[in-house]
VOPAGU-2260 file (C-alpha; in pm, 1 decimal, decimal comma):
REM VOPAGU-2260
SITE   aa  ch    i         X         Y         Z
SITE  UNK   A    0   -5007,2     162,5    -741,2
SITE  UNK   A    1   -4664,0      50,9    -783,4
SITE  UNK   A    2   -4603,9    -306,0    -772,7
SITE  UNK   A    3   -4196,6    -373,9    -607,4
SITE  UNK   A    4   -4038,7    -747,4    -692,2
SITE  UNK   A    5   -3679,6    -820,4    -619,4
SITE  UNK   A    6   -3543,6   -1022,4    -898,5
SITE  UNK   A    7   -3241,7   -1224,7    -838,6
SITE  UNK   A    8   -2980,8   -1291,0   -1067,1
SITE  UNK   A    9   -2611,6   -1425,7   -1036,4
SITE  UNK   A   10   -2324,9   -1234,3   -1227,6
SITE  UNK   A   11   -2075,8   -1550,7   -1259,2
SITE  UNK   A   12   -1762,4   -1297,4   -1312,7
SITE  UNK   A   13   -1860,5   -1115,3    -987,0
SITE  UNK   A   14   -1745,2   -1299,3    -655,6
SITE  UNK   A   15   -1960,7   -1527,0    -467,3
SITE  UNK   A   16   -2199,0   -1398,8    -740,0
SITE  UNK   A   17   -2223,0   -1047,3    -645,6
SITE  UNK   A   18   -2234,0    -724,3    -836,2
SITE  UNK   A   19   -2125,6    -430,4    -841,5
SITE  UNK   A   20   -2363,3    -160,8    -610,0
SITE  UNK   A   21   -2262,0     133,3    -694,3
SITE  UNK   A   22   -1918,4     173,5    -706,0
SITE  UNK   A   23   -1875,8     294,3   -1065,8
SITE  UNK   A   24   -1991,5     629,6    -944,5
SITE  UNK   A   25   -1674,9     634,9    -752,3
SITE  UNK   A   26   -1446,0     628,5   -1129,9
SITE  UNK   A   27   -1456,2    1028,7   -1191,5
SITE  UNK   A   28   -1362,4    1098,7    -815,7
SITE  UNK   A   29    -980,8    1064,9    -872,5
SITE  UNK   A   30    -953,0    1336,3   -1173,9
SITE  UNK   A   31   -1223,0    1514,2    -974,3
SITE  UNK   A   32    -982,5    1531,9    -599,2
SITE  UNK   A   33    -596,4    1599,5    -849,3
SITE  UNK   A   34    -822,4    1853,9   -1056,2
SITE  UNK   A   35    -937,2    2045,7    -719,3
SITE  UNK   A   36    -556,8    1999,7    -582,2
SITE  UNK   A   37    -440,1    2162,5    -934,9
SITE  UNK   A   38    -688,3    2450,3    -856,6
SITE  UNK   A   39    -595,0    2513,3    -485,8
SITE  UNK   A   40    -210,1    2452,7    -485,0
SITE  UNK   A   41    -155,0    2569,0    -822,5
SITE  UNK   A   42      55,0    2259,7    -903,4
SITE  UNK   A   43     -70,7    1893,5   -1054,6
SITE  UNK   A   44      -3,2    1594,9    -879,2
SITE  UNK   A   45      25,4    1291,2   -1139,9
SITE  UNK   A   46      -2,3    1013,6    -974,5
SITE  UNK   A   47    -247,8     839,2    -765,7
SITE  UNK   A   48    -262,8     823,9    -480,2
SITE  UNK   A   49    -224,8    1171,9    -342,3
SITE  UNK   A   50      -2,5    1181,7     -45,7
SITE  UNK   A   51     160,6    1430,8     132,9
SITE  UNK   A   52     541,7    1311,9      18,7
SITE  UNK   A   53     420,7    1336,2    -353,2
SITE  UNK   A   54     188,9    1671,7    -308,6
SITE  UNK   A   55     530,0    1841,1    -180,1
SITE  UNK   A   56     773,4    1733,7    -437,6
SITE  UNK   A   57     514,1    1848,6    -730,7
SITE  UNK   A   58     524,3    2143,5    -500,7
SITE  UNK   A   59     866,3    2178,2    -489,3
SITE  UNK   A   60     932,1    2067,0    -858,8
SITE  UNK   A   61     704,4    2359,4    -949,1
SITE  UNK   A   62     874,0    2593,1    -727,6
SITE  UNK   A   63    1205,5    2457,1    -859,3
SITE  UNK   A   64    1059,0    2507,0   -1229,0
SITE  UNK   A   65     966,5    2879,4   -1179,9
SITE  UNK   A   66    1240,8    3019,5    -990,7
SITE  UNK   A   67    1495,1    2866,7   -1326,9
């Protein structure tokens, strides 16, 4: 048998004593999404976030770049 307690604890740099629940698994989505742009478009968007206005100028920069 497996015995379940909840243990409570207060983190005093978290707010109104929270921590975090699981949203360090989120930190290797951004290189993750501009690495799976790269491989689809062909171009690399560097900076975050990822819109459409900056997805068309690396677009166009590239474009711009290859046809010089």
């Amino acid at each position: 048998n497996i015995d379940v307690q909840i243990v409570e604890s207060i983190d005093p740099n978290g707010p109104f004593g929270a921590k975090e629940a699981g949203e360090g698994s989120l930190s290797g989505f951004p290189g993750a999404l501009v690495n799976a742009i790269a491989d689809a478009m062909g171009v690399r968007v560097t900076e975050l976030p990822v819109t459409p206005d900056r997805l068309m100028a690396a677009i166009e920069a590239y474009e711009k770049e290859r046809a010089a």
